[in-house]
PQR file with spaces between the fields and no chain letter, atoms N, CA, C, O and H, PARSE charges and radii, in Angstrom:
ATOM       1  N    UNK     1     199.407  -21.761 -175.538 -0.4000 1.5000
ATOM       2  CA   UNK     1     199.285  -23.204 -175.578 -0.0000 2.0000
ATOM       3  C    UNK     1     198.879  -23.708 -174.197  0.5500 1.7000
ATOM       4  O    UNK     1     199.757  -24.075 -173.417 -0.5500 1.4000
ATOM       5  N    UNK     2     197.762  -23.738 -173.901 -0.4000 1.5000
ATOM       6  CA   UNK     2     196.762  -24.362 -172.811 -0.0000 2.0000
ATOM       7  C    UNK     2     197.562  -25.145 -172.326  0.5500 1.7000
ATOM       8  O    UNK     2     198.317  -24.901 -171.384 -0.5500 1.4000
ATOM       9  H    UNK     2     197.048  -23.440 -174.535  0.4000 1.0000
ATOM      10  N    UNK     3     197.437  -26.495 -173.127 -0.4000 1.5000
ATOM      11  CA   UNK     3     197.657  -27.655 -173.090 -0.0000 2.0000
ATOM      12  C    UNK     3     199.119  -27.570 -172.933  0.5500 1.7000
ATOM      13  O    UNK     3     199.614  -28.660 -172.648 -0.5500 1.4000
ATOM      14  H    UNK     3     196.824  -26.692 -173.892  0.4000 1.0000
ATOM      15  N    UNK     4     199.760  -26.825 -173.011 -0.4000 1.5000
ATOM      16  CA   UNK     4     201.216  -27.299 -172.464 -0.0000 2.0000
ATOM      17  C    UNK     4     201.485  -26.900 -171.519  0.5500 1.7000
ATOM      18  O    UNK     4     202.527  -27.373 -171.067 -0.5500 1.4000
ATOM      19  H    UNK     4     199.357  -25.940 -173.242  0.4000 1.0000
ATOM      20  N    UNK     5     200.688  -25.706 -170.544 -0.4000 1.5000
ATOM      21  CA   UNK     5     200.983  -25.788 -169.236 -0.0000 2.0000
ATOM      22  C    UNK     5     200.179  -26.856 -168.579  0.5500 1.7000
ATOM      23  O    UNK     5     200.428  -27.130 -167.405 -0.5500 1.4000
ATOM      24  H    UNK     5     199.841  -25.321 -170.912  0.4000 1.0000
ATOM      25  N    UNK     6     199.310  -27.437 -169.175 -0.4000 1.5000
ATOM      26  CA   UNK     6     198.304  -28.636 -167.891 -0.0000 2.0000
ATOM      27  C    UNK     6     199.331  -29.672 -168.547  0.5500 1.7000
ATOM      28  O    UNK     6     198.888  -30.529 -167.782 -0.5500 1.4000
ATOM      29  H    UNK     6     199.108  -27.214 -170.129  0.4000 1.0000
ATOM      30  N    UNK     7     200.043  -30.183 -169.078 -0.4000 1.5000
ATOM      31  CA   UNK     7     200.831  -31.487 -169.550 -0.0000 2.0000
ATOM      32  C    UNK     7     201.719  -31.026 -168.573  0.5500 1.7000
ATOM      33  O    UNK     7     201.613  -31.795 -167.617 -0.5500 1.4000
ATOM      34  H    UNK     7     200.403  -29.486 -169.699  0.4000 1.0000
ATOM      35  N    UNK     8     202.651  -30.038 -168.306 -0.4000 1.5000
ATOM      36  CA   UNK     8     203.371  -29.398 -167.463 -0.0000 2.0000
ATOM      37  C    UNK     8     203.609  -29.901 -166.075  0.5500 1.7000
ATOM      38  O    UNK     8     204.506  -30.548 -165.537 -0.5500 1.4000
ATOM      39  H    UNK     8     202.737  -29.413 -169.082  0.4000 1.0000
ATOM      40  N    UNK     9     202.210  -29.240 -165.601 -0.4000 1.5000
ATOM      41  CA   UNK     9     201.756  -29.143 -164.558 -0.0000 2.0000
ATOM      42  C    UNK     9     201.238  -30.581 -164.017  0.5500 1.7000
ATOM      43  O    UNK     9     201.082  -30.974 -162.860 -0.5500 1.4000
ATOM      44  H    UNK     9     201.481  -28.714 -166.039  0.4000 1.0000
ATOM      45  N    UNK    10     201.014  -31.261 -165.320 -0.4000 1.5000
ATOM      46  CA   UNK    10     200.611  -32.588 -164.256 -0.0000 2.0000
ATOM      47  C    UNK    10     201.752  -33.533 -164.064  0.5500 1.7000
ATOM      48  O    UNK    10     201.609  -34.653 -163.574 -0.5500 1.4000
ATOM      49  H    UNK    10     201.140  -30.943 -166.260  0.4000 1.0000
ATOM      50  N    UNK    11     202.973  -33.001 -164.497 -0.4000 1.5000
ATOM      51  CA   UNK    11     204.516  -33.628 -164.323 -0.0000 2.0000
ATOM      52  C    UNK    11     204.795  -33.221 -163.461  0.5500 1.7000
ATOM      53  O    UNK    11     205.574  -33.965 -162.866 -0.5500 1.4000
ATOM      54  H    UNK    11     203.089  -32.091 -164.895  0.4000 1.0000
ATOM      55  N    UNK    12     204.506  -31.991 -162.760 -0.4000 1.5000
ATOM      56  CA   UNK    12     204.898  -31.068 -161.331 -0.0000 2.0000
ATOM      57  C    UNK    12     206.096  -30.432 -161.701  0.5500 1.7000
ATOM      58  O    UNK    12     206.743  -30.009 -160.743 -0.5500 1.4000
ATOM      59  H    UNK    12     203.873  -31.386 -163.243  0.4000 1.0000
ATOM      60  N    UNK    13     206.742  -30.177 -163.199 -0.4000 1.5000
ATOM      61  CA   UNK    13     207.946  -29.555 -163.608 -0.0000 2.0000
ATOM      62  C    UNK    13     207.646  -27.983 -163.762  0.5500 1.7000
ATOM      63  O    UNK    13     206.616  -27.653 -164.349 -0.5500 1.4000
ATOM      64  H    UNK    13     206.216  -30.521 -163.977  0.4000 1.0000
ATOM      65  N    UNK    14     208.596  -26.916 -163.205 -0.4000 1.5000
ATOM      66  CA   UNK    14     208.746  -25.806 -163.269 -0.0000 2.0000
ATOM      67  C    UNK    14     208.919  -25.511 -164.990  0.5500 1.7000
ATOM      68  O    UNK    14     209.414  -26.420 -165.656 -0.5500 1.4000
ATOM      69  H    UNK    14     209.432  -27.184 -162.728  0.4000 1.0000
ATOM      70  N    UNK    15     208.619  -24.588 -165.488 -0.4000 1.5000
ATOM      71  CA   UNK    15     208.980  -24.038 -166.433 -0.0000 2.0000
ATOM      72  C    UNK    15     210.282  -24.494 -167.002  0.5500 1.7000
ATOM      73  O    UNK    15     210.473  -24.818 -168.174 -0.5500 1.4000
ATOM      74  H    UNK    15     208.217  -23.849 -164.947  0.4000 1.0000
ATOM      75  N    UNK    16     211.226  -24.479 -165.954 -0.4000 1.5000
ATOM      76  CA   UNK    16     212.837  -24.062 -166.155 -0.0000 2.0000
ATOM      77  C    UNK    16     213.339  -25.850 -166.486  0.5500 1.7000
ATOM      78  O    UNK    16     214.109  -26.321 -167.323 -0.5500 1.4000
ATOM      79  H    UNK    16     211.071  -24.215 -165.002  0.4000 1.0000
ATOM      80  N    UNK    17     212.449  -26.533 -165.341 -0.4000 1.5000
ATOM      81  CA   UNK    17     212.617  -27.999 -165.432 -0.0000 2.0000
ATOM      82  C    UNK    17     212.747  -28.415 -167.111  0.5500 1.7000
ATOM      83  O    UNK    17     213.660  -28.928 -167.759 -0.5500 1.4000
ATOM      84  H    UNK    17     211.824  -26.150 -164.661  0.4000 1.0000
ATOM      85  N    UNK    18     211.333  -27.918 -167.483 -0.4000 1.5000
ATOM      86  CA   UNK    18     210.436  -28.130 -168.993 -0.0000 2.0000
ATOM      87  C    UNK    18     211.895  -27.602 -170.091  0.5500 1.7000
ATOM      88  O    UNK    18     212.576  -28.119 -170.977 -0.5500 1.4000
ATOM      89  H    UNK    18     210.592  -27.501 -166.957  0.4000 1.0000
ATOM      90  N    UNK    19     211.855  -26.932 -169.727 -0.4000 1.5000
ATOM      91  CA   UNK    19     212.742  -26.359 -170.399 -0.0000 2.0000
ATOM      92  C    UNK    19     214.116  -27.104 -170.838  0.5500 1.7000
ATOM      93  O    UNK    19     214.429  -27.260 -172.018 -0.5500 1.4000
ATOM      94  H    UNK    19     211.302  -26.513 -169.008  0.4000 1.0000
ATOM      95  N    UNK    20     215.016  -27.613 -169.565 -0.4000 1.5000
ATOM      96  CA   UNK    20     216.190  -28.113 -169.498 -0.0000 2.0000
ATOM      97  C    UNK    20     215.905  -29.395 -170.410  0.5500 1.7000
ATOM      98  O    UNK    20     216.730  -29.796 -171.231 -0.5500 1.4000
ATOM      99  H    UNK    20     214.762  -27.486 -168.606  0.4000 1.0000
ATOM     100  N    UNK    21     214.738  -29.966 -170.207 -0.4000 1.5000
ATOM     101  CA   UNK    21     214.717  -30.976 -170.588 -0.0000 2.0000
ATOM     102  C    UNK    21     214.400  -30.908 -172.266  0.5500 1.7000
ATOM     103  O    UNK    21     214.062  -31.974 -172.780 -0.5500 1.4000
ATOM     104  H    UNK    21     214.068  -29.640 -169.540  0.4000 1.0000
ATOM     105  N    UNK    22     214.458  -30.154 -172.814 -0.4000 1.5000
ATOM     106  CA   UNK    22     214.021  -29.816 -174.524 -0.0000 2.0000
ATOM     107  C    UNK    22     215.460  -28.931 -174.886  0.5500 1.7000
ATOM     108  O    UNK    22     215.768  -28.429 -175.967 -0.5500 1.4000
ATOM     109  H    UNK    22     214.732  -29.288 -172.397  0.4000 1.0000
ATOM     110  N    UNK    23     215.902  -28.926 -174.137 -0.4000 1.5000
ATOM     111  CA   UNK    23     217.489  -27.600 -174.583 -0.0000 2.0000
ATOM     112  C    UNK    23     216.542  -26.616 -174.640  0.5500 1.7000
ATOM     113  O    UNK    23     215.918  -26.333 -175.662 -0.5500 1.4000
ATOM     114  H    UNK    23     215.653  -29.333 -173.259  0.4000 1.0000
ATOM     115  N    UNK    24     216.418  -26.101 -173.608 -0.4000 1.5000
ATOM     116  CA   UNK    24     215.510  -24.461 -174.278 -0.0000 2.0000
ATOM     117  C    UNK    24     215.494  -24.015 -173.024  0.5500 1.7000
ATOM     118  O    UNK    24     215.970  -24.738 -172.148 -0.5500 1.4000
ATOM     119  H    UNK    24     216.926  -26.331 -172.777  0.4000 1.0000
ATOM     120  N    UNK    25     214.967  -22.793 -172.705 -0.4000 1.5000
ATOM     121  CA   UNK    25     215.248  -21.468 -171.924 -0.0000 2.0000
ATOM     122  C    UNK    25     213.803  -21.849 -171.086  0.5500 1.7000
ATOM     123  O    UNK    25     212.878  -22.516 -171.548 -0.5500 1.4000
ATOM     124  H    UNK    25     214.580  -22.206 -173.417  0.4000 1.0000
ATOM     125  N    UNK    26     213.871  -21.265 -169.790 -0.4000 1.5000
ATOM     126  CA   UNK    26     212.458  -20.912 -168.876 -0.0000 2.0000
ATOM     127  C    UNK    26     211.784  -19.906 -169.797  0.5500 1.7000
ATOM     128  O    UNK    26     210.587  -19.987 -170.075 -0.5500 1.4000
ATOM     129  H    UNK    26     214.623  -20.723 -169.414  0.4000 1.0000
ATOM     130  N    UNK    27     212.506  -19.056 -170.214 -0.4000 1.5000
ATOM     131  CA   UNK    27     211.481  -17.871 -170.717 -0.0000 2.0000
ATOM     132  C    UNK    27     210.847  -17.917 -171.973  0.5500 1.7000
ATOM     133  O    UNK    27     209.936  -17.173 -172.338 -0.5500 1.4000
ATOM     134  H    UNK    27     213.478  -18.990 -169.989  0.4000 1.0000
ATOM     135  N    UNK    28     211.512  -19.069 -172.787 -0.4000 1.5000
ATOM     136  CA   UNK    28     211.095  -19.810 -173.858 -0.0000 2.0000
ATOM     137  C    UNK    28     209.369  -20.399 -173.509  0.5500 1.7000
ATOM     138  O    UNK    28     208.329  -19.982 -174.018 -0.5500 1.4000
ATOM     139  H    UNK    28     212.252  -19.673 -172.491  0.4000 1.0000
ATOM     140  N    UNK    29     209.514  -21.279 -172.672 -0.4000 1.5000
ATOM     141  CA   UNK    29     208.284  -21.837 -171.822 -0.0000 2.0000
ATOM     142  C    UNK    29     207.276  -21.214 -171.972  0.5500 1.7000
ATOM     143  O    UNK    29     206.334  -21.359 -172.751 -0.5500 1.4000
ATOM     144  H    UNK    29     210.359  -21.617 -172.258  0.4000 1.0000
ATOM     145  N    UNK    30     207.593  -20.130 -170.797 -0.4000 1.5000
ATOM     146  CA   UNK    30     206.399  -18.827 -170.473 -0.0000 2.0000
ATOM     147  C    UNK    30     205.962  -18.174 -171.265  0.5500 1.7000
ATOM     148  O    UNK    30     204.790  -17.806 -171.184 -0.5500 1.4000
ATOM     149  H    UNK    30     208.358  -20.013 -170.164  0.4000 1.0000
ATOM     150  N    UNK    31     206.983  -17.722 -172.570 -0.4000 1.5000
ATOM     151  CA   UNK    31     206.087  -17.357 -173.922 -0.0000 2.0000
ATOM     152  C    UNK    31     205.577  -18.163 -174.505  0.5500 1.7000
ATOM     153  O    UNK    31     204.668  -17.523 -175.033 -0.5500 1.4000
ATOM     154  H    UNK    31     207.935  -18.022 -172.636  0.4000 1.0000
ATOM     155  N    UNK    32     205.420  -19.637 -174.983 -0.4000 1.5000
ATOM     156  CA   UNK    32     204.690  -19.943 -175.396 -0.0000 2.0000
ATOM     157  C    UNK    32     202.851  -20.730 -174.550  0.5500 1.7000
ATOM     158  O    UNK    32     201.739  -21.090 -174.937 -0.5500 1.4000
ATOM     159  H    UNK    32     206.158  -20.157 -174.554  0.4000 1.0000
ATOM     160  N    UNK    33     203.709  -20.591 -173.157 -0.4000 1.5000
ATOM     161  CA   UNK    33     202.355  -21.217 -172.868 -0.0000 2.0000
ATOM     162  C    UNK    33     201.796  -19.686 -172.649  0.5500 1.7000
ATOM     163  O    UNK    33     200.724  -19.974 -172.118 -0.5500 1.4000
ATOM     164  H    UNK    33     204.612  -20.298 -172.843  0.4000 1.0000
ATOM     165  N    UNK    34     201.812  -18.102 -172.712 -0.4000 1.5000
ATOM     166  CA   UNK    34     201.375  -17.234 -172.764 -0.0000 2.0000
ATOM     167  C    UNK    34     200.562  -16.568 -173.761  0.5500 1.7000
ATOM     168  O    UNK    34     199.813  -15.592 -173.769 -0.5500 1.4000
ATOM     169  H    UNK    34     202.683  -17.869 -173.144  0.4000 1.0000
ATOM     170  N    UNK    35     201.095  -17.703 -174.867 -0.4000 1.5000
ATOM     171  CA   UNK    35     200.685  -17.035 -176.372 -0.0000 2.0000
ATOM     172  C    UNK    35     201.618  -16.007 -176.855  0.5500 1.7000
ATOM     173  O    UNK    35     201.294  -15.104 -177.627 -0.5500 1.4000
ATOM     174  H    UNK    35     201.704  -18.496 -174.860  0.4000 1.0000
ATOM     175  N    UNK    36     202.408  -16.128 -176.525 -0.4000 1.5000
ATOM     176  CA   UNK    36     203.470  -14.752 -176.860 -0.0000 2.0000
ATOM     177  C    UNK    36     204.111  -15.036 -178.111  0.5500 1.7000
ATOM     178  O    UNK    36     204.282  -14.361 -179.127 -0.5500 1.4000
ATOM     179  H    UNK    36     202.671  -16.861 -175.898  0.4000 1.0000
ATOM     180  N    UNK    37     204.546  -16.676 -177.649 -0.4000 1.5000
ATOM     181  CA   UNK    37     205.482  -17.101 -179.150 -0.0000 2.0000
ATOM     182  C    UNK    37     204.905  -18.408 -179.249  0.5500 1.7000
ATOM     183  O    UNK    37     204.125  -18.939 -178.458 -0.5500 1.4000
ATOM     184  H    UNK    37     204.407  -17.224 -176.824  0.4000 1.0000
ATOM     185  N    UNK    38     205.541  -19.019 -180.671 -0.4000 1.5000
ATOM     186  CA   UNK    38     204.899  -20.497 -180.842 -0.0000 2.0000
ATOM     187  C    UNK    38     206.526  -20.857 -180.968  0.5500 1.7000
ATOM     188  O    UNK    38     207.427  -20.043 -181.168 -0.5500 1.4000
ATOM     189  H    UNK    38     206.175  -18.588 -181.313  0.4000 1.0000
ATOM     190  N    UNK    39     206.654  -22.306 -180.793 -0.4000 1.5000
ATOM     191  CA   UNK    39     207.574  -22.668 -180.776 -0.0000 2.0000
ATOM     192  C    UNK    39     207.981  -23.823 -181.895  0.5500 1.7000
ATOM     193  O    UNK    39     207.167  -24.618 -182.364 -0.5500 1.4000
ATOM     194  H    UNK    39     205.922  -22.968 -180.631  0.4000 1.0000
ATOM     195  N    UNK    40     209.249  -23.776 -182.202 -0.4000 1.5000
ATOM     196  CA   UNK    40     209.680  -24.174 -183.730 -0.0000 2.0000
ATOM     197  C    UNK    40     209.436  -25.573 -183.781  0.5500 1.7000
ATOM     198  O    UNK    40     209.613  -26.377 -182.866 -0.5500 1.4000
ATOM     199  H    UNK    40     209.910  -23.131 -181.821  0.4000 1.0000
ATOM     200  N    UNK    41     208.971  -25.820 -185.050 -0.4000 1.5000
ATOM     201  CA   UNK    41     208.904  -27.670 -185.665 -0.0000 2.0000
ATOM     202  C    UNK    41     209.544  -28.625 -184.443  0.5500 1.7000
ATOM     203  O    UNK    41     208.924  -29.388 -183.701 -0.5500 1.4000
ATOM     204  H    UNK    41     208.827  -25.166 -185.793  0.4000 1.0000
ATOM     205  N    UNK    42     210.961  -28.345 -184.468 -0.4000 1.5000
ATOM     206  CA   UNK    42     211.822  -28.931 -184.202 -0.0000 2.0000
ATOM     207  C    UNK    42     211.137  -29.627 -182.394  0.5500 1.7000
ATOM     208  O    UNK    42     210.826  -30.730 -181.945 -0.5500 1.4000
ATOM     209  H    UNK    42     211.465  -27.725 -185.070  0.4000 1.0000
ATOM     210  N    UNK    43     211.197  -27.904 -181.769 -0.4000 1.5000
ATOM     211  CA   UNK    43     210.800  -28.359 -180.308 -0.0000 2.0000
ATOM     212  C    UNK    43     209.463  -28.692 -180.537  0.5500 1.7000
ATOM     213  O    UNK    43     209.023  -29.629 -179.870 -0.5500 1.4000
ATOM     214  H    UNK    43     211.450  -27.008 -182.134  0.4000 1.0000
ATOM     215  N    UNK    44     208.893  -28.268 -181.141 -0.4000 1.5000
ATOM     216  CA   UNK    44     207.119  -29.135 -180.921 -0.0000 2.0000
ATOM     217  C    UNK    44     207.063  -30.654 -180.770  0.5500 1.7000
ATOM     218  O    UNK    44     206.326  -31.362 -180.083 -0.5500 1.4000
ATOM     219  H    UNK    44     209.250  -27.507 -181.682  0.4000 1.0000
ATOM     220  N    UNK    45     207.820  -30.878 -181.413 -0.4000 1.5000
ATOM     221  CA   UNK    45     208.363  -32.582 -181.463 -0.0000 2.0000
ATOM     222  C    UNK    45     208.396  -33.026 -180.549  0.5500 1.7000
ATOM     223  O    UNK    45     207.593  -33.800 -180.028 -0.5500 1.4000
ATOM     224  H    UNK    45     208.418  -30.303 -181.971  0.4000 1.0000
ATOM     225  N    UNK    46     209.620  -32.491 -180.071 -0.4000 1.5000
ATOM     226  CA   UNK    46     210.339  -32.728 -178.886 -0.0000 2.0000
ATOM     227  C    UNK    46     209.482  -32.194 -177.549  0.5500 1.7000
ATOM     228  O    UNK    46     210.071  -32.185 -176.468 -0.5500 1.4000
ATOM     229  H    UNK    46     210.272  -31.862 -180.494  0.4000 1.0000
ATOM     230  N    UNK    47     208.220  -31.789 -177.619 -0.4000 1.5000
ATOM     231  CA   UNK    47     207.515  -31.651 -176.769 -0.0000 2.0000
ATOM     232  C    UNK    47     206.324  -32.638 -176.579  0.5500 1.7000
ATOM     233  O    UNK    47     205.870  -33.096 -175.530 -0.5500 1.4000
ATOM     234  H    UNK    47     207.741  -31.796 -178.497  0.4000 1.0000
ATOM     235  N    UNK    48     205.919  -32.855 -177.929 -0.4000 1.5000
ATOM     236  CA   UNK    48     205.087  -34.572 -178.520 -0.0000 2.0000
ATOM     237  C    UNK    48     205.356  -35.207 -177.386  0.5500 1.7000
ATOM     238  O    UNK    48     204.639  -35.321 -176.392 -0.5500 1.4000
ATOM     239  H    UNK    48     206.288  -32.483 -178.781  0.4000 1.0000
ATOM     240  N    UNK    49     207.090  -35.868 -177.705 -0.4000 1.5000
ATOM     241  CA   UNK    49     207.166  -37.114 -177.606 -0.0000 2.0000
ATOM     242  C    UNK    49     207.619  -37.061 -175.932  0.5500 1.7000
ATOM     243  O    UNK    49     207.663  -38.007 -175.145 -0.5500 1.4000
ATOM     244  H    UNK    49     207.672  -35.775 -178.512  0.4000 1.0000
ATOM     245  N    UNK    50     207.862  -35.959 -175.745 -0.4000 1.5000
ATOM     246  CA   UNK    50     207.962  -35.745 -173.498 -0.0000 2.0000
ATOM     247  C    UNK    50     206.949  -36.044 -172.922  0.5500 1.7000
ATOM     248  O    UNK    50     206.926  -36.369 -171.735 -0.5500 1.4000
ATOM     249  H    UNK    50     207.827  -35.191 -176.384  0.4000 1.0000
ATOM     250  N    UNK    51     205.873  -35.980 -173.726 -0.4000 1.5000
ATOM     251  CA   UNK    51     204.411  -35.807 -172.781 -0.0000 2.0000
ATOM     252  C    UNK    51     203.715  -36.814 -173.551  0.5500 1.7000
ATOM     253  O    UNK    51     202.516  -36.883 -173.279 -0.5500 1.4000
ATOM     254  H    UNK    51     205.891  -35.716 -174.690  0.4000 1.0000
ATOM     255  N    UNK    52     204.166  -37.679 -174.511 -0.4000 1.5000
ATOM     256  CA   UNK    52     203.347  -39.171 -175.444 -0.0000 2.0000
ATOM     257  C    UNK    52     202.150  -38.418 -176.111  0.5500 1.7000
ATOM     258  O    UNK    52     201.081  -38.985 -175.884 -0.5500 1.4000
ATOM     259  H    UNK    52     205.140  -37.622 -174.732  0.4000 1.0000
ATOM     260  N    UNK    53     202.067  -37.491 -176.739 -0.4000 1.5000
ATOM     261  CA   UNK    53     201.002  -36.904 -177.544 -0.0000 2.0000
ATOM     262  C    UNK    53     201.228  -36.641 -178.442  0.5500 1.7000
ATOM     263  O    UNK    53     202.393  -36.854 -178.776 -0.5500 1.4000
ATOM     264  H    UNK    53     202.935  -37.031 -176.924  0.4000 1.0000
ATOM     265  N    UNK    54     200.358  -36.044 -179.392 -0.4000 1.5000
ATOM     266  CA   UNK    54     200.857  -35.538 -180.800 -0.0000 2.0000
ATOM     267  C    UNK    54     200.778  -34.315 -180.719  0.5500 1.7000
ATOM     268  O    UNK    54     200.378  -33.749 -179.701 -0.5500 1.4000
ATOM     269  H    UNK    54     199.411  -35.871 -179.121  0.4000 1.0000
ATOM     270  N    UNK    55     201.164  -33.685 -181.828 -0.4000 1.5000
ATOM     271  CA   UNK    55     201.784  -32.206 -182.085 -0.0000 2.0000
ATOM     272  C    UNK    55     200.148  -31.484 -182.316  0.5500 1.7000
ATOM     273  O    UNK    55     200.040  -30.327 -181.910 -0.5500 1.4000
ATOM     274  H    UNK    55     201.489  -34.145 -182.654  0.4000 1.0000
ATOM     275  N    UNK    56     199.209  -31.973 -182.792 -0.4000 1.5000
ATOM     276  CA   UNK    56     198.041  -31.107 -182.904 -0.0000 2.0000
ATOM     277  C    UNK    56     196.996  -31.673 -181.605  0.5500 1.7000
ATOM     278  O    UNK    56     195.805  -31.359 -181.620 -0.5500 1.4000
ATOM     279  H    UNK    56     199.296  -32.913 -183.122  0.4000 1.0000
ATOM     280  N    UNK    57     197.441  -32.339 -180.745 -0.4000 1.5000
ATOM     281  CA   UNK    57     196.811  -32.300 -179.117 -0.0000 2.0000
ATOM     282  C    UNK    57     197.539  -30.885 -178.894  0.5500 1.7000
ATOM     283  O    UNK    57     196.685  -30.005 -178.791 -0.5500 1.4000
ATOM     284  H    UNK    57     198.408  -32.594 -180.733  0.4000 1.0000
ATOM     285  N    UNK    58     198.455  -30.540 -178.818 -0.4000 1.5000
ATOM     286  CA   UNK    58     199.297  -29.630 -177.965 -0.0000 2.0000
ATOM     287  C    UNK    58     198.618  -28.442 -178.409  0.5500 1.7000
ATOM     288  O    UNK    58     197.956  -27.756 -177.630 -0.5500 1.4000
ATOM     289  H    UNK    58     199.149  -31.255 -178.902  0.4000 1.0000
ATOM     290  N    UNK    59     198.802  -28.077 -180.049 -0.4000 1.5000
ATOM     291  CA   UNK    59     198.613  -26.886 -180.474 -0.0000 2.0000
ATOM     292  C    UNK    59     196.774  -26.395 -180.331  0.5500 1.7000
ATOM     293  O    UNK    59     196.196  -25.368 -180.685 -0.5500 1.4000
ATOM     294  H    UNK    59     199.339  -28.634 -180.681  0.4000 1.0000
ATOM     295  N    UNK    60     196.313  -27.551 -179.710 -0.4000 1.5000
ATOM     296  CA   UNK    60     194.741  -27.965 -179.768 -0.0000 2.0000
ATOM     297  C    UNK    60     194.094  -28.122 -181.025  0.5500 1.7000
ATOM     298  O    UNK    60     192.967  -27.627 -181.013 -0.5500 1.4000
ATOM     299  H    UNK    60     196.783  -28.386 -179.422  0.4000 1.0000
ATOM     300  N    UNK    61     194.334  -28.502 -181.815 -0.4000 1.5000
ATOM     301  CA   UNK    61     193.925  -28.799 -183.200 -0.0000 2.0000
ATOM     302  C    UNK    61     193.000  -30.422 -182.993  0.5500 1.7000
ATOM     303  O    UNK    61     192.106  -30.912 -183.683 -0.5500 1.4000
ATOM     304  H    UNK    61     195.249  -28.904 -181.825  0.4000 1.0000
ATOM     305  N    UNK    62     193.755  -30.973 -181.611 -0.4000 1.5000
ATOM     306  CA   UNK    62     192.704  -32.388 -181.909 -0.0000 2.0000
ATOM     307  C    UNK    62     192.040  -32.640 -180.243  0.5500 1.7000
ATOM     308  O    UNK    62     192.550  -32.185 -179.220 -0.5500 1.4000
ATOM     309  H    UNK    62     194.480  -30.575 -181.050  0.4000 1.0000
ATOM     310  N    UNK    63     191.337  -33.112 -180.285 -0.4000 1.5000
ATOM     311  CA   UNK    63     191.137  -33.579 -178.535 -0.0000 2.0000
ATOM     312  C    UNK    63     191.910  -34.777 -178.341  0.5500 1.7000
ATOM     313  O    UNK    63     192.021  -35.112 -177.161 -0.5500 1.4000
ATOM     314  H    UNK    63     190.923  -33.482 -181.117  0.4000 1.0000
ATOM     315  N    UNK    64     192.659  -35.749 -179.481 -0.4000 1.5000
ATOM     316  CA   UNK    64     192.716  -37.111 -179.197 -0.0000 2.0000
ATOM     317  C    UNK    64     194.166  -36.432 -178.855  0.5500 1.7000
ATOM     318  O    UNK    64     194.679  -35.393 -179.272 -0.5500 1.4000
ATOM     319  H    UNK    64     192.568  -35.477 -180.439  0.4000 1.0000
ATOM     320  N    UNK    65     194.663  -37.503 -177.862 -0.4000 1.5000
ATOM     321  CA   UNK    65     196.372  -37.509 -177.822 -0.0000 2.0000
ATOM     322  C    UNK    65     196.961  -37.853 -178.134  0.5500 1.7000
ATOM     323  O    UNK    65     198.018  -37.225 -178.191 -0.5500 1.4000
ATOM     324  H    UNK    65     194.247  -38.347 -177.523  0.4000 1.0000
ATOM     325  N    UNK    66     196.882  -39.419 -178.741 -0.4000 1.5000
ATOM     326  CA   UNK    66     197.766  -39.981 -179.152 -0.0000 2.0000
ATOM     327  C    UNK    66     196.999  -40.024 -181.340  0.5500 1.7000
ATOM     328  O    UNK    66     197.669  -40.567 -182.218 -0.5500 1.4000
ATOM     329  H    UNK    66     196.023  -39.930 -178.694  0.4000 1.0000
């Protein structure tokens, strides 16, 4: 997930930051912005609405964000 390390990164939040702030793990993070894992309904949401986008900006399904 591209797009969730540049949403990330333009907050200046560490992984671990990203993390605390969704209830979830640093290493949670790093696999999914690695492609390793995708991450559940629940946190995709909850990743939406941290960064004001929608769930298929993130997964890249749309260019629009909102």
């Amino acid at each position: 997930m591209d797009r969730l390390r540049s949403e990330r990164s333009m907050k200046h939040w560490s992984q671990d930051e990203l993390a605390s702030k969704i209830s979830s793990t640093g290493q949670s993070v790093y696999r999914w912005e690695n492609n390793l894992a995708t991450p559940s309904i629940e946190i995709l949401g909850k990743l939406a609405d941290l960064f004001g986008c929608t769930t298929d900006y993130l997964l890249g399904r749309s260019e629009t964000r909102k």
